[in-house]
PARO-33091 format. One line per 8 residues: number of its first residue (from 0); their letters; for each residue x, z, y of C-alpha. Coordinates in Angstrom, 2 decimals, decimal comma. Example, Ala and Ser with C-alpha at 12.3 -4.5 7.8 and 13.67 -1.06 7.14 Angstrom:
REM residues 2
0 = AS = 12,30 7,80 -4,50 ~ 13,67 7,14 -1,06
REM end
This chain:
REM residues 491
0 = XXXXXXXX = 53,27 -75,25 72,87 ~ 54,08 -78,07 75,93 ~ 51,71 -80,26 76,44 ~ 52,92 -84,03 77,21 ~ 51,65 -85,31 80,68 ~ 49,48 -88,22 79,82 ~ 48,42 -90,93 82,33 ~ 44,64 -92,79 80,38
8 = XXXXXXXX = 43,40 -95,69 81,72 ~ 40,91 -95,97 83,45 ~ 42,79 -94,77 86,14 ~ 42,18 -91,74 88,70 ~ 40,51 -93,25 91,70 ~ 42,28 -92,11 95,58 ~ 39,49 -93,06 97,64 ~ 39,06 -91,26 101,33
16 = XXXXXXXX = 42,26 -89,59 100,86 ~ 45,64 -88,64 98,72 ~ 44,72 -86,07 96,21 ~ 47,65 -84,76 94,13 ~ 46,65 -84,35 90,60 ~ 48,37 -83,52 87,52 ~ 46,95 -85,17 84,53 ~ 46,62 -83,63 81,07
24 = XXXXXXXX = 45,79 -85,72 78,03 ~ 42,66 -84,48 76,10 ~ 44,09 -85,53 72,75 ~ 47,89 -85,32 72,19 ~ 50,58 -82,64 72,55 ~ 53,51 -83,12 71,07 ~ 52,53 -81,16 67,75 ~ 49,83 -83,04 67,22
32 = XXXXXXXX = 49,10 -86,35 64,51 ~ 51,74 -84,50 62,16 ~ 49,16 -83,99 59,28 ~ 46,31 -85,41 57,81 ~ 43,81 -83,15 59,41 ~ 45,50 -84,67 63,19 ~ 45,05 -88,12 62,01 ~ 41,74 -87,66 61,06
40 = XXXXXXXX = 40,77 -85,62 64,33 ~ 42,73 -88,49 66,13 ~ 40,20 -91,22 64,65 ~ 37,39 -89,03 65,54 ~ 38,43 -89,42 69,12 ~ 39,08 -93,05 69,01 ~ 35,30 -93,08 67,95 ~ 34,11 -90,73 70,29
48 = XXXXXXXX = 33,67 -93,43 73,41 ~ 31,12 -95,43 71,50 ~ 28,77 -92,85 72,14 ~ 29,97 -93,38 75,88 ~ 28,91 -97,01 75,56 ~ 26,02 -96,57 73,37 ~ 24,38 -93,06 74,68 ~ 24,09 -94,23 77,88
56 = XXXXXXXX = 23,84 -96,67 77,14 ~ 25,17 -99,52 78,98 ~ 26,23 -101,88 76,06 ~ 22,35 -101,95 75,95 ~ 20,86 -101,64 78,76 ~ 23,75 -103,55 80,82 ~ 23,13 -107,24 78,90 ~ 19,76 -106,39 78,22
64 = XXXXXXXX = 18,52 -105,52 81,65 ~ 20,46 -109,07 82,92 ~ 18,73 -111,52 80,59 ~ 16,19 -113,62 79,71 ~ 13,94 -110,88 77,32 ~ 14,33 -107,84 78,19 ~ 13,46 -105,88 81,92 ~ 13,12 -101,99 83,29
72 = XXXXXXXX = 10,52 -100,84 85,26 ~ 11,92 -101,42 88,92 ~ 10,79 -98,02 90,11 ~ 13,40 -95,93 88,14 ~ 16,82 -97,53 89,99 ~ 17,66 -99,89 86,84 ~ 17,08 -103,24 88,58 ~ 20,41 -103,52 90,34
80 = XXXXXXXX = 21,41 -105,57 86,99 ~ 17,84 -107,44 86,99 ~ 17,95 -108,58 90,45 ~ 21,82 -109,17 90,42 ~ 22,22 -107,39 93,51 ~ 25,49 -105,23 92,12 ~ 28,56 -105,47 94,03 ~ 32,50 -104,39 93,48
88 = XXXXXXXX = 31,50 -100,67 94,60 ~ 28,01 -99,91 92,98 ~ 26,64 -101,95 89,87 ~ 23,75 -99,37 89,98 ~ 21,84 -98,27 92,61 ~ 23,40 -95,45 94,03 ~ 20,88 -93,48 94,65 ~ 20,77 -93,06 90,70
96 = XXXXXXXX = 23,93 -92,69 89,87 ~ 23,42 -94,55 87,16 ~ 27,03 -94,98 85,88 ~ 26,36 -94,67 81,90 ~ 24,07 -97,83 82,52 ~ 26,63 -99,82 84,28 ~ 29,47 -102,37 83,40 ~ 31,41 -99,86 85,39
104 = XXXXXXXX = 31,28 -97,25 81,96 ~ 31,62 -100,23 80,05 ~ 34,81 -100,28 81,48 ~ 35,95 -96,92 81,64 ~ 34,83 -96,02 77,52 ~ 37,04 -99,81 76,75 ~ 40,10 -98,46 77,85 ~ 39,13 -94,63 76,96
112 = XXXXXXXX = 38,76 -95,95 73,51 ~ 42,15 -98,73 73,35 ~ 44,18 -95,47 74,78 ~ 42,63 -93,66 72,11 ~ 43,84 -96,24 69,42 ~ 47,06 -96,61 70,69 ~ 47,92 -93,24 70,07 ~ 46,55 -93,39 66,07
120 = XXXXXXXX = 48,92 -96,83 66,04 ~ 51,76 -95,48 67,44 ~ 51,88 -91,61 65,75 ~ 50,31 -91,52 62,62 ~ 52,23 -93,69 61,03 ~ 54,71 -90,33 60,96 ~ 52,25 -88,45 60,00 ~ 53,01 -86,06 56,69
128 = XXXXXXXX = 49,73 -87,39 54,53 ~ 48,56 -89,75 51,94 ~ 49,76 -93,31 52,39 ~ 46,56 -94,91 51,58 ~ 44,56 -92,50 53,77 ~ 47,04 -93,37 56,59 ~ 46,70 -96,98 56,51 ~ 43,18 -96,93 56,31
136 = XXXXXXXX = 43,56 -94,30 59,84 ~ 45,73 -96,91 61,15 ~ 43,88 -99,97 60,08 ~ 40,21 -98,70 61,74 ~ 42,39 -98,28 65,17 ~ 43,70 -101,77 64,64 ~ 39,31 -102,69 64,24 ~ 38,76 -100,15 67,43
144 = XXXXXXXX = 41,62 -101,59 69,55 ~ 40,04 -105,10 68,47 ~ 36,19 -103,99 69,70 ~ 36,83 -102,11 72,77 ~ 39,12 -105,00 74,14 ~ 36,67 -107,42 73,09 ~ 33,82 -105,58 74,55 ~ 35,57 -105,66 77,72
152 = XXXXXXXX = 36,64 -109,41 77,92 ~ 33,08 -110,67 77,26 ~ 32,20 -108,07 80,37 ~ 34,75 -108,83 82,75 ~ 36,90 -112,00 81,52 ~ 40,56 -111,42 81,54 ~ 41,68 -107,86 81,23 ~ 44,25 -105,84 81,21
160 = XXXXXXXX = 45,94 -105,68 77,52 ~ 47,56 -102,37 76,78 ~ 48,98 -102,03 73,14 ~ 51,31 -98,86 73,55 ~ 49,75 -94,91 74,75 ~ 50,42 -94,08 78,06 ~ 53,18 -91,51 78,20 ~ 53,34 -91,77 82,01
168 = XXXXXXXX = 51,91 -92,46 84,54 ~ 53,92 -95,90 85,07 ~ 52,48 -96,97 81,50 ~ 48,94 -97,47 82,77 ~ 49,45 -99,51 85,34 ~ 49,02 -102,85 83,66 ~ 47,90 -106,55 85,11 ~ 45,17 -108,38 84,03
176 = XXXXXXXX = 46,30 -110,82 81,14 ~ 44,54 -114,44 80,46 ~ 41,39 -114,28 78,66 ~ 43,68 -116,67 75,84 ~ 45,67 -113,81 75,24 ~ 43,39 -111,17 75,06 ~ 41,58 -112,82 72,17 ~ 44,97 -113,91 70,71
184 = XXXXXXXX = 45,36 -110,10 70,25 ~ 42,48 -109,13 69,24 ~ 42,96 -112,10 66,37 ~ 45,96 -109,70 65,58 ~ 44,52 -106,19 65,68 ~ 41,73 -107,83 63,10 ~ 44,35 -108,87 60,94 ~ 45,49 -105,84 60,87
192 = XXXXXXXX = 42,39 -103,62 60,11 ~ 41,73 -106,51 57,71 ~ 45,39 -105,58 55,66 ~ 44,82 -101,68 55,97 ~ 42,86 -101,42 52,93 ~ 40,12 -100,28 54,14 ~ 36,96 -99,82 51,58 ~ 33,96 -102,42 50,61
200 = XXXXXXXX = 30,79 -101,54 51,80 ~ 28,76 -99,49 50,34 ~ 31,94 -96,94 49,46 ~ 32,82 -97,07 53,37 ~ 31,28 -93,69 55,26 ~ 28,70 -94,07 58,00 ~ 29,91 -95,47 61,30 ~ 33,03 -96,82 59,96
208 = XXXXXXXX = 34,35 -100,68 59,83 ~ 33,99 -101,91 55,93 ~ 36,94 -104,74 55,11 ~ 33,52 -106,89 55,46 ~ 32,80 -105,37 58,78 ~ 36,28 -106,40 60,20 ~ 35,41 -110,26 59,29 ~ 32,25 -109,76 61,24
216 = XXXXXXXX = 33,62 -108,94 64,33 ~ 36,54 -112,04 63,83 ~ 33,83 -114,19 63,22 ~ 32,03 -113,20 66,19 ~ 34,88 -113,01 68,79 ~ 36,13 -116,36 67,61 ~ 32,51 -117,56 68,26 ~ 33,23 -116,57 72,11
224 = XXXXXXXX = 36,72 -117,96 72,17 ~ 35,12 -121,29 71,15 ~ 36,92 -121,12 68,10 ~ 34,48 -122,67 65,81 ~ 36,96 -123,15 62,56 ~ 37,98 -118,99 62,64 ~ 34,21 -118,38 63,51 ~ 32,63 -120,26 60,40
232 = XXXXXXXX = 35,55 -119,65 58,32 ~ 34,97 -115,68 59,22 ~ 31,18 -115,52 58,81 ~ 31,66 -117,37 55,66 ~ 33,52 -114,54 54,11 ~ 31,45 -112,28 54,97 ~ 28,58 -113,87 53,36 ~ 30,34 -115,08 50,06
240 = XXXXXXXX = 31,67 -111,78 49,38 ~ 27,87 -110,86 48,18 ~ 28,25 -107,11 49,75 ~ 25,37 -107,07 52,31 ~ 21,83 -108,93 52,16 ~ 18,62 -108,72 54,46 ~ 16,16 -106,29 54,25 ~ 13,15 -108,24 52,89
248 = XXXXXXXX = 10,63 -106,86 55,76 ~ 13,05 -106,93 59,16 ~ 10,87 -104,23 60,70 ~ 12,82 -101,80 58,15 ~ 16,17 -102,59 59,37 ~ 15,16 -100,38 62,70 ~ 13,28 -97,60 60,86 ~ 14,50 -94,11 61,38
256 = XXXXXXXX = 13,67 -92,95 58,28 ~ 15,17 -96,06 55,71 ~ 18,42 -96,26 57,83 ~ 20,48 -95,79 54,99 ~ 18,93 -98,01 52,40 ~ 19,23 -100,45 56,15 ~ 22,74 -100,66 55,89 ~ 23,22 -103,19 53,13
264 = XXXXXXXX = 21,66 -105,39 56,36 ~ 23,02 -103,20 59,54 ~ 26,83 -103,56 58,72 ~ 28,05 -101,58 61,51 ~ 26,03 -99,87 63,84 ~ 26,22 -96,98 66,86 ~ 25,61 -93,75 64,50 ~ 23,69 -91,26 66,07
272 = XXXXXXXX = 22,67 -87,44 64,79 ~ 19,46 -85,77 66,08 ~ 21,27 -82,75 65,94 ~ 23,73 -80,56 68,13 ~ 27,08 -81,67 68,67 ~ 25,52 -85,17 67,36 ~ 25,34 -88,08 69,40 ~ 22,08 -89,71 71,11
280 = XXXXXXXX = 20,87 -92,81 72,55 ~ 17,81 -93,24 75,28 ~ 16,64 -96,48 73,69 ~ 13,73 -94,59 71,69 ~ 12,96 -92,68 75,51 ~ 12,97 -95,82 77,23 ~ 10,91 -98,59 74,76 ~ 7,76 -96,72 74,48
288 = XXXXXXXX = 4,85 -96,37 76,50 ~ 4,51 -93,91 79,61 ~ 3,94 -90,01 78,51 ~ 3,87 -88,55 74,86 ~ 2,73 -92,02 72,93 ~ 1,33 -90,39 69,53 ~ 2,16 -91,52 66,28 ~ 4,00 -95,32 67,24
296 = XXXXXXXX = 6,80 -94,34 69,48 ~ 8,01 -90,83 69,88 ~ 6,99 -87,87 71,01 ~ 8,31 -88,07 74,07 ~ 8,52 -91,99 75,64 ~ 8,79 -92,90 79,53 ~ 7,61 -96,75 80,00 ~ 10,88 -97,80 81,43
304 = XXXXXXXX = 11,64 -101,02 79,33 ~ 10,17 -103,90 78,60 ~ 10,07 -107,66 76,67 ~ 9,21 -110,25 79,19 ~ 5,50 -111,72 77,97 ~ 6,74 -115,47 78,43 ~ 9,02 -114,13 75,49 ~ 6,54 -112,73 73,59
312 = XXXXXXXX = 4,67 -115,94 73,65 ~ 7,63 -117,94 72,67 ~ 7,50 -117,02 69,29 ~ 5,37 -118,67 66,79 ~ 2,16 -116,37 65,67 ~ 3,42 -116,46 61,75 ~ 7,49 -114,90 62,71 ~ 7,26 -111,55 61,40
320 = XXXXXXXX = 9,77 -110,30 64,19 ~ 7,16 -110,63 66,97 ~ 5,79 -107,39 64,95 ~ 8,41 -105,50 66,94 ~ 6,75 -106,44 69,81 ~ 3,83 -105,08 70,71 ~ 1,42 -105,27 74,04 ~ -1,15 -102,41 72,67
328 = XXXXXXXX = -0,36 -98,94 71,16 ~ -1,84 -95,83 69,92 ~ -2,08 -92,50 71,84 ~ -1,98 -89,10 70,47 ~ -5,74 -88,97 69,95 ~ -5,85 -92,42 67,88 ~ -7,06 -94,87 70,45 ~ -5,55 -98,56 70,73
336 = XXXXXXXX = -4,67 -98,07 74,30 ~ -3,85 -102,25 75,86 ~ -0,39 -101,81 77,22 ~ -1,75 -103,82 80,36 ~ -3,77 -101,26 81,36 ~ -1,29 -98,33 82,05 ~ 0,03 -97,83 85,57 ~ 1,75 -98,20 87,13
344 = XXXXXXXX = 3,58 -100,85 84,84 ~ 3,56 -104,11 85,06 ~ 0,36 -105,64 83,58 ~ 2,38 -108,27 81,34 ~ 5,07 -105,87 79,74 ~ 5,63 -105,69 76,49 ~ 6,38 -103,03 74,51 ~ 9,59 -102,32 72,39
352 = XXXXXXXX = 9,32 -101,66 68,80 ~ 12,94 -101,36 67,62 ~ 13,65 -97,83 68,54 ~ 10,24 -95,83 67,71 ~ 10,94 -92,11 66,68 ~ 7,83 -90,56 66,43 ~ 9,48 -87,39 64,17 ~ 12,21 -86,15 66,14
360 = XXXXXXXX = 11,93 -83,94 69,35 ~ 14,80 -85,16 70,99 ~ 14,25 -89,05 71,04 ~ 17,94 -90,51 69,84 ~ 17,55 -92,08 66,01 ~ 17,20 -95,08 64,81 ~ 20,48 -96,26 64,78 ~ 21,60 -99,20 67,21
368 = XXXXXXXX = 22,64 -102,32 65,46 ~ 26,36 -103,69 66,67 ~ 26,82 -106,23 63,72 ~ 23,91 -107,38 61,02 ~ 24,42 -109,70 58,61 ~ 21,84 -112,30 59,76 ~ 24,18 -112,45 62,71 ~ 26,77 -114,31 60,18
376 = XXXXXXXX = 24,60 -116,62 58,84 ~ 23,49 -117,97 62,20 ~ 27,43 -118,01 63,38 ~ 28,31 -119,79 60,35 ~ 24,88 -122,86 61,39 ~ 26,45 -122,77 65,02 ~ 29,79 -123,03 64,03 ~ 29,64 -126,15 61,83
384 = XXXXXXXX = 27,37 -127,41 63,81 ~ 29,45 -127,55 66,81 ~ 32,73 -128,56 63,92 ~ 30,49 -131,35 61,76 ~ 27,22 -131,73 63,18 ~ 23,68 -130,46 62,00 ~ 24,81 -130,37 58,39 ~ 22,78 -129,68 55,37
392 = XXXXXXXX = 25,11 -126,35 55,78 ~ 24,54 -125,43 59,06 ~ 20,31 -125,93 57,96 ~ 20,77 -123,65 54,75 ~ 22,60 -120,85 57,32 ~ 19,36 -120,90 59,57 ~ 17,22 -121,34 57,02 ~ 17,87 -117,88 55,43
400 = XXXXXXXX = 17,12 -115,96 58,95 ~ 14,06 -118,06 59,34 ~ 12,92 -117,66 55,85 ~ 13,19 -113,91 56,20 ~ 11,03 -113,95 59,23 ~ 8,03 -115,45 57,69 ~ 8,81 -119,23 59,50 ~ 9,74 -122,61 57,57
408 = XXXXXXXX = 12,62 -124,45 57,51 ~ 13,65 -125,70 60,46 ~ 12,33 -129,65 60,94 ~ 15,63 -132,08 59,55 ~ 16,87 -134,68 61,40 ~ 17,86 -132,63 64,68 ~ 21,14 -133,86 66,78 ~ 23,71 -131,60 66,89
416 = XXXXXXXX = 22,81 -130,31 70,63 ~ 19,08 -130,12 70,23 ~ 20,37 -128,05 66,39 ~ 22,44 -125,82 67,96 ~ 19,82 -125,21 70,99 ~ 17,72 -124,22 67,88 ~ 20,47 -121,79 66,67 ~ 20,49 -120,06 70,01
424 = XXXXXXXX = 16,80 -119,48 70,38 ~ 17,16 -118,19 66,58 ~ 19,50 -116,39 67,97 ~ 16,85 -114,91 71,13 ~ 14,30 -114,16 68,38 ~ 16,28 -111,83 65,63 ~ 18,49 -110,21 68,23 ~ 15,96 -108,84 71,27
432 = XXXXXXXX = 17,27 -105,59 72,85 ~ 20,26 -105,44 70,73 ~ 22,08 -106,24 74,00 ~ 23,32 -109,43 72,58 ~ 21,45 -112,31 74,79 ~ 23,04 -112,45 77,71 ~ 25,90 -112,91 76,42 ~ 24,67 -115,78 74,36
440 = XXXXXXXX = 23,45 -117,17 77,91 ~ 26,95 -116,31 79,54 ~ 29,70 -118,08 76,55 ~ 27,11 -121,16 76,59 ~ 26,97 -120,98 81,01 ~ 22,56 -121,35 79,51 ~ 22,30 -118,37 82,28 ~ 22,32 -120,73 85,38
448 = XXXXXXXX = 19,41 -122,08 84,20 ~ 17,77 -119,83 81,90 ~ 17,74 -116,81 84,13 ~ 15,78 -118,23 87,23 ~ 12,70 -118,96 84,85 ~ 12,57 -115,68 83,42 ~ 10,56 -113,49 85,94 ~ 7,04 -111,83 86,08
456 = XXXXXXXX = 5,02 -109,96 88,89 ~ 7,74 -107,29 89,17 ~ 10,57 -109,48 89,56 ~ 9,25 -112,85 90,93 ~ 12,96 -113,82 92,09 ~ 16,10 -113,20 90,38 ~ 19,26 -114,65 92,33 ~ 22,03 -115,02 89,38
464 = XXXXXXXX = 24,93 -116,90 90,45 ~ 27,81 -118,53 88,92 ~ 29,61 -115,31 89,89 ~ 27,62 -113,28 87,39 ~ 28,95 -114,73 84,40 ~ 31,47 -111,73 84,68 ~ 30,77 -108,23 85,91 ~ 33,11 -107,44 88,89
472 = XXXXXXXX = 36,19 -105,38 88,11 ~ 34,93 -101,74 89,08 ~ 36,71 -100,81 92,54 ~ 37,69 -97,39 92,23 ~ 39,35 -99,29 89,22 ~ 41,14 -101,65 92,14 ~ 42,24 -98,59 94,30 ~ 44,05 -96,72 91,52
480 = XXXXXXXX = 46,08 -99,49 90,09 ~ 47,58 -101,65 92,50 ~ 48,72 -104,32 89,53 ~ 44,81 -104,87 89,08 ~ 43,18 -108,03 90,63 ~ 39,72 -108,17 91,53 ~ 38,11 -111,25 89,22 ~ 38,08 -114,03 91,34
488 = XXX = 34,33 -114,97 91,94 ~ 33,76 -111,34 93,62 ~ 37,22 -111,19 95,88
REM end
């Protein structure tokens, strides 16, 4: 059988000197998405770089390790992003080689994913199978085209938009388009999924986009296009259609062992499997304490993230969601060991309790949370805020998140800046270490001024600059595709 020479973005890199390479694809011959098993192997792969992004995983540990909350220990090479002190050739200390922490696999699992998708959206519709099952195929590439390229724009700003598989070469070289556009078609890939069919939650399997799901993510990428009608109007559906609610206790929505009663709360999340071929995830490794922690964290834990104590103390004593925060823990012999006195950490760290294993040998479950449902509710209170003012609407939207945390309603009377201020440190609270902060900070430009304040003994200075809103475009990136531009704050 011939194979068809593919070209994927992201590109093959010349650096030094001219290497002549011929390129296979890894997915398609020319045989292949002509039944229903190739369709459903096809959506497999279009799946497959999530665990790129997540395993690594830098669409954690990149935001998470740039904002206000959360911080590595500096000893292990993760403070490039910390200290801001990436650059167009190394967003990780090289020494490390760190890439499946950086924006730079960020980019690489984006397009890996949209070439992926492209191929589902432009074959299987061919494809000798059942015409519901099809659409549905088609209709969660449509919701995968839609997250990778909006993962990437709220990374790197405007972005190449590729809506066709790369049959040559020539095909992959693509320019940068407006950061207008690229949300105008990821508006269009959403309606899409949203017309495919696709199931209600709970009949949808594990790891896939629910119709409900596909809302979400509108109402959250027209939340960082400023779009504050589509983003309330979005959210709104979500919560009206009565499919998901919050887990009464929110320290259940990150237990490893209730994940699946979790999801009527954890609408779409990165899936892992403890298990051979199954994917994995260093957040559980990384969040606890230094050596085997005992019965809290996992068996297994390394002391190489941390919450930032000024953000521990930021929450009042009575919110139930500084429980996942911790500055003691238990060893393996049953002793409340303080956190502060384990070196050689930091003194003021505080530990992580949203990924604790302490069951599995090989430290990858929980699951990671990419869209809960409180994160609706407090789009819908920003969004008509910013559209109407602080409303008795935009209250009863916080309200709910706040309620569930154990906190009263928020105090009436609030202007619409100093409500939606409140939103956003709502916001800070529920979503710590779900790498979802700094780009709160970054949409709102907060991270000028936020960022500078947020430091400790082990990072006294941080130097963000108005640069940093956007990760630089990665420059082995720049040498293979000469229609690329550099973004213009790092030329």
């Amino acid at each position: 059988m011939k194979k068809k020479l593919i070209y994927l973005l992201p590109l093959l890199a010349l650096t030094g000197c001219e290497l002549e390479e011929t390129i296979y694809s890894s997915i398609y011959t020319e045989a292949f998405y002509k039944t229903a098993a190739d369709a459903e192997k096809g959506l497999i792969a279009a799946y497959d770089p999530l665990g790129d992004m997540y395993g690594g995983p830098a669409a954690t540990l990149v935001p998470d390790f740039s904002d206000d909350q959360t911080y590595p220990r500096g000893v292990v090479g993760r403070n490039t992003l910390t200290l801001f002190t990436y650059d167009v050739n190394y967003t990780v200390q090289k020494s490390n080689s760190r890439t499946n922490e950086s924006p730079q696999q960020i980019w690489a699992s984006g397009y890996d994913g949209i070439e992926k998708a492209n191929w589902i959206i432009a074959k299987v519709p061919d494809a000798v199978m059942s015409e519901t099952r099809k659409k549905q195929i088609i209709g969660e590439a449509y919701f995968l085209r839609a997250y990778y390229l909006w993962t990437l724009t709220k990374n790197f700003g405007d972005v190449p938009i590729k809506t066709t598989p790369s049959y040559s070469e020539a095909d992959a070289v693509v320019g940068k388009s407006p950061k207008a556009e690229v949300y105008k078609q990821i508006y269009s890939d959403l309606d899409m999924a949203f017309a495919a069919g696709l199931p209600s939650y709970p009949a949808v399997d594990k790891g896939r986009p629910s119709k409900e799901v596909v809302n979400a993510l509108y109402a959250k990428a027209a939340l960082y296009n400023e779009d504050w009608a589509k983003a309330l109007e979005k959210a709104q559906a979500v919560i009206t259609s009565g499919k998901y609610s919050l887990m009464p206790d929110v320290r259940n929505v990150y237990r490893y062992d209730v994940e699946d009663a979790a999801r009527v709360e954890n609408m779409w999340a990165y899936e892992v499997d403890p298990f051979s071929p199954g994917r994995s995830h260093q957040m559980t490794g990384l969040c606890g304490p230094p050596g085997s922690a005992g019965p809290e964290y996992g068996r297994t834990t390394f002391g190489s993230m941390f919450a930032y104590m000024s953000f521990f103390r930021s929450f009042n004593p009575l919110d139930k969601r500084r429980q996942l925060l911790d500055t003691n823990y238990v060893d393996k012999a049953g002793k409340v060991v303080p956190q502060r006195s384990v070196t050689p950490i930091t003194t003021d760290g505080v530990l992580i309790k949203k990924y604790q294993d302490p069951v599995s040998t090989v430290n990858i479950i929980p699951n990671i949370p990419i869209l809960r449902l409180p994160d609706m509710y407090l789009i819908a209170a920003e969004a008509e805020a910013r559209l109407n003012g602080a409303t008795a609407t935009a209250y009863a939207n916080i309200n709910v998140v706040r309620k569930r945390a154990g906190l009263p309603d928020l105090a009436a009377g609030l202007s619409k800046d100093a409500f939606i201020e409140a939103v956003l440190q709502e916001r800070a609270w529920e979503f710590f270490a779900e790498g979802d902060r700094w780009y709160d900070l970054t949409r709102t430009g907060k991270f000028l001024t936020v960022i500078p304040k947020a430091v400790n003994s082990v990072y006294p200075t941080r130097n963000v600059q108005a640069k940093h809103k956007y990760f630089p475009i990665p420059q082995d990136e720049l040498n293979a595709n000469p229609k690329l531009e550099q973004n213009p704050d790092w030329k």
